[in-house]
Structures are given as C-alpha cells and as structure tokens.
C-alpha positions in Angstrom: 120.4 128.4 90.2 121.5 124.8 90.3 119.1 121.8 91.6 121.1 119.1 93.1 119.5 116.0 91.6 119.1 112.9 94.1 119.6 109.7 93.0 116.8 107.2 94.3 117.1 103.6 95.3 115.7 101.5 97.8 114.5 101.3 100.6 112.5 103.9 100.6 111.7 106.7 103.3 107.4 106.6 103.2 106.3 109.1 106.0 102.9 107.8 106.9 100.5 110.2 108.0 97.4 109.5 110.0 94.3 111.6 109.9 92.8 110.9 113.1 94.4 113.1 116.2 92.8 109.7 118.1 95.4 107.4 119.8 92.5 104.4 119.5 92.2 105.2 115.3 91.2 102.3 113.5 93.3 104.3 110.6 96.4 103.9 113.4 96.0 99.9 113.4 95.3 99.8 109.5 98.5 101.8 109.4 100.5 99.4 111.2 98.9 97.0 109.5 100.0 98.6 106.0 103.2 98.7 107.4 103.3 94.4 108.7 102.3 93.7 105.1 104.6 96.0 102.4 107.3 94.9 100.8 111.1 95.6 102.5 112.0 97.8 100.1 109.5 100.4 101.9 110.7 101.9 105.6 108.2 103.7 107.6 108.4 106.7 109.5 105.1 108.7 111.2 104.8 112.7 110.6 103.0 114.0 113.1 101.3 117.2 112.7 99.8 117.0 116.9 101.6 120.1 117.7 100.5 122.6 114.7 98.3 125.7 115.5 95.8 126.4 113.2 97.3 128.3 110.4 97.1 131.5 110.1 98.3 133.4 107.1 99.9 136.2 109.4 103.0 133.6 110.6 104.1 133.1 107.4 106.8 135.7 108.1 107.7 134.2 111.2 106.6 130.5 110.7 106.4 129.0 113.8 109.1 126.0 114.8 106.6 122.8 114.9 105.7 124.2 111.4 109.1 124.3 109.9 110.0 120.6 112.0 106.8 119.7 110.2 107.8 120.6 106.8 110.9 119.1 107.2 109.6 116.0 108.2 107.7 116.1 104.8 110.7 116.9 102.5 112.9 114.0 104.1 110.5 111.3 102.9 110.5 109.6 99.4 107.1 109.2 99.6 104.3 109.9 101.8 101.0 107.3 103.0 98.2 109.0 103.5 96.0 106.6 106.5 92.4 108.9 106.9 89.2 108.5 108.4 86.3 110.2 106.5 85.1 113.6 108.8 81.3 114.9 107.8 82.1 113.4 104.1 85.7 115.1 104.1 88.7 115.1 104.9 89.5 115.5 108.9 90.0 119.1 109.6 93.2 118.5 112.2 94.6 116.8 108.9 93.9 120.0 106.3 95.6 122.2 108.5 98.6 119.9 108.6 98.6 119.9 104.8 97.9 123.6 104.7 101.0 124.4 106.8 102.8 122.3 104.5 102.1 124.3 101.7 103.0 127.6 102.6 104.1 130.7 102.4 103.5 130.5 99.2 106.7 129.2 96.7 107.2 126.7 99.5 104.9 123.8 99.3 106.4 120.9 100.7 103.9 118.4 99.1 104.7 119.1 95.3 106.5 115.9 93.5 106.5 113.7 96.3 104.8 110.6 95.3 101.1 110.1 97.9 99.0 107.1 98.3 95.6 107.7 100.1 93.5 104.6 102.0 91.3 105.1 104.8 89.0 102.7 107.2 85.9 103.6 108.5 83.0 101.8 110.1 80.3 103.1 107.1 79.3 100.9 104.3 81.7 102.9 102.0 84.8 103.4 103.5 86.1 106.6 103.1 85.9 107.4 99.9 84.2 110.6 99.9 86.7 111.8 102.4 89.3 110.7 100.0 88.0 112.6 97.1 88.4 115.7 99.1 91.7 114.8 100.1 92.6 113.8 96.7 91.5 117.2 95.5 93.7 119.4 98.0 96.9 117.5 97.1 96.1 117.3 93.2 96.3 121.2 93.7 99.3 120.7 95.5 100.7 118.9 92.8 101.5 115.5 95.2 102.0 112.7 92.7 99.0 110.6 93.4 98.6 106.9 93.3 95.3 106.9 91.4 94.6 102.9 91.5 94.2 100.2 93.3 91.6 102.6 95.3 91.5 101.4 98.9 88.1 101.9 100.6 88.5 100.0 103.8 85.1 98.9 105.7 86.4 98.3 109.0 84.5 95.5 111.0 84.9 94.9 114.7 88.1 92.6 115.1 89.1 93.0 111.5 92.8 94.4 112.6 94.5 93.6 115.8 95.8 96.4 118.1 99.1 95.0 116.2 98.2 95.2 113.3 97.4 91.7 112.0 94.7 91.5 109.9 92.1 88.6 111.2 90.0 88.3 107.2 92.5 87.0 104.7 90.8 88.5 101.9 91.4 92.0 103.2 95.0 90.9 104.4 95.9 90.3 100.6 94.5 93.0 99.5 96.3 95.2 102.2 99.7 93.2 100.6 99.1 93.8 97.1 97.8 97.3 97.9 101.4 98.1 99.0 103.0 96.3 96.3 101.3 98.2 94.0 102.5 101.5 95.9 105.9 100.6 95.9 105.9 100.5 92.3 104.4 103.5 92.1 106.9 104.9 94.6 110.1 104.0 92.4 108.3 104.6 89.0 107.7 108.3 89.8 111.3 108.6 91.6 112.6 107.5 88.9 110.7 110.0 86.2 110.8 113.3 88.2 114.0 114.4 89.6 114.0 114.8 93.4 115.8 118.4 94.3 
C-alpha cells in the first residue's frame, strides 16, 4: 500500500479543542485569547465533540455519524490545541470520551502524529496541571506528538481575560504570545520530521 505524503507549509490548520461543555468557560475566553495573540502563520478552527454519546465499544461496527464528522474534523487539522479545565484533578470526562472516540475501532486512532499542545485555566492556585498530566498521559498512549515545554499552567483571576479575549495583566498577555510562538515552531518542526499521510 502507498501513503500519499503531504507536503506542509503555512498557515497552518490548528483545531482547538475546549474541555469544558460550558458556553461561560474561562478555557473558551483563554482560547480566544490564544487565538488574538499567535502568530499568522496559525489559522484556528474549533472541534467540537457536543454531540458524541458516550462510547461504547459495541458501535464500533456501526460508528455513529457525529463520531466519524468528529474524526474527520481531527484528521483535517495540522495540529491540534488542547484549552482544559482541571475535573476532580483530571482530565474533564465530556473531553476523554471525545478523545476515546477518536481513537477507535482500533487501527484507527485519529490522534497519532498530529502534533498537540495542552494549556488550561483554572481558578485554583495551580492551574491545571494535574489535569494536564492526565491528559498528557492519554494522548502520549495515543501517540499525539506533544509539545512538552513552555508548560502553561494558567491561574485565572477575575477580569484577567475579556469575554473577547484580551488579556487585561501584561505579564500573562506575553506569556500567552510567546506560548504560541513557541507552538508554532513546534507545529512546523514536527510537520516537517514526520510525514503526514
């Protein structure tokens, strides 16, 4: 069998995905945030995953239709943002179904190669970085391409982002900017290292 290879150049497709069902998510504004402050060589597109039942291992055969749009969704994008509250110190459940659909049946995991950055806000001292670990876990097995540093533990303050999306502390404005700078490079130095069928 013969993999078409696809050749990689910007911009490039990032399908953001938010782990909060919420329509009032902080991690909504601190993804339209991210979004305001990357560089132009990054174009944004939201997956949802809303619509999914919770998987069950007996649809494989006849995989529902907001599963396959789903997965699709997921192949058509260069890269994928990960923007996740912390759950019970893990990852929101809504958001490993989504990511469990994703990966099957099995042969068919639409996460593998597809370079992932993680970030998440939450009100607690620490962010979400707990959450993330877990996260970080399920797609390492998935073998997503992780962005492993800068590490982006957000502490979200009352009026720290705008509704749309304008970050009111400059010091967590430029780190937001870099954040994505440093995720675009990521994003073309993996694209360019492992071949995209």
């Amino acid at each position: 069998m013969q993999i078409e290879i696809v050749e990689h150049e910007p911009p490039y497709r990032v399908g953001v995905i938010i782990g909060s069902l919420s329509r009032e998510s902080i991690n909504r504004r601190l993804a339209v945030a991210l979004e305001k402050l990357a560089p132009p060589e990054l174009e944004f597109f939201e997956i949802s995953y809303a619509d999914l039942p919770l998987y069950n291992r007996d649809l494989d055969a006849d995989y529902p239709q907001s599963a396959l749009d789903f997965k699709a969704a997921v192949r058509s994008a260069d890269a994928l943002l990960f923007v996740t509250p912390e759950y019970n110190r893990s990852l929101p459940g809504a958001l490993k179904n989504a990511i469990d659909w994703g990966s099957r049946p099995w042969g068919q995991n639409a996460w593998s190669d597809k370079p992932v950055g993680v970030i998440g806000a939450s009100a607690g001292q620490i962010g979400t970085a707990v959450g993330q670990q877990s996260l970080r876990s399920t797609l390492s097995f998935l073998n997503a391409r992780q962005m492993t540093t800068p590490e982006a533990y957000i502490h979200f303050t009352p009026g720290l982002i705008e509704a749309d999306g304008e970050v009111t502390v400059p010091a967590t404005e430029e780190f937001l900017r870099m954040y994505m700078a440093k995720f675009l490079e990521y994003v073309a130095r993996v694209l360019t290292v492992i071949p995209q069928a």
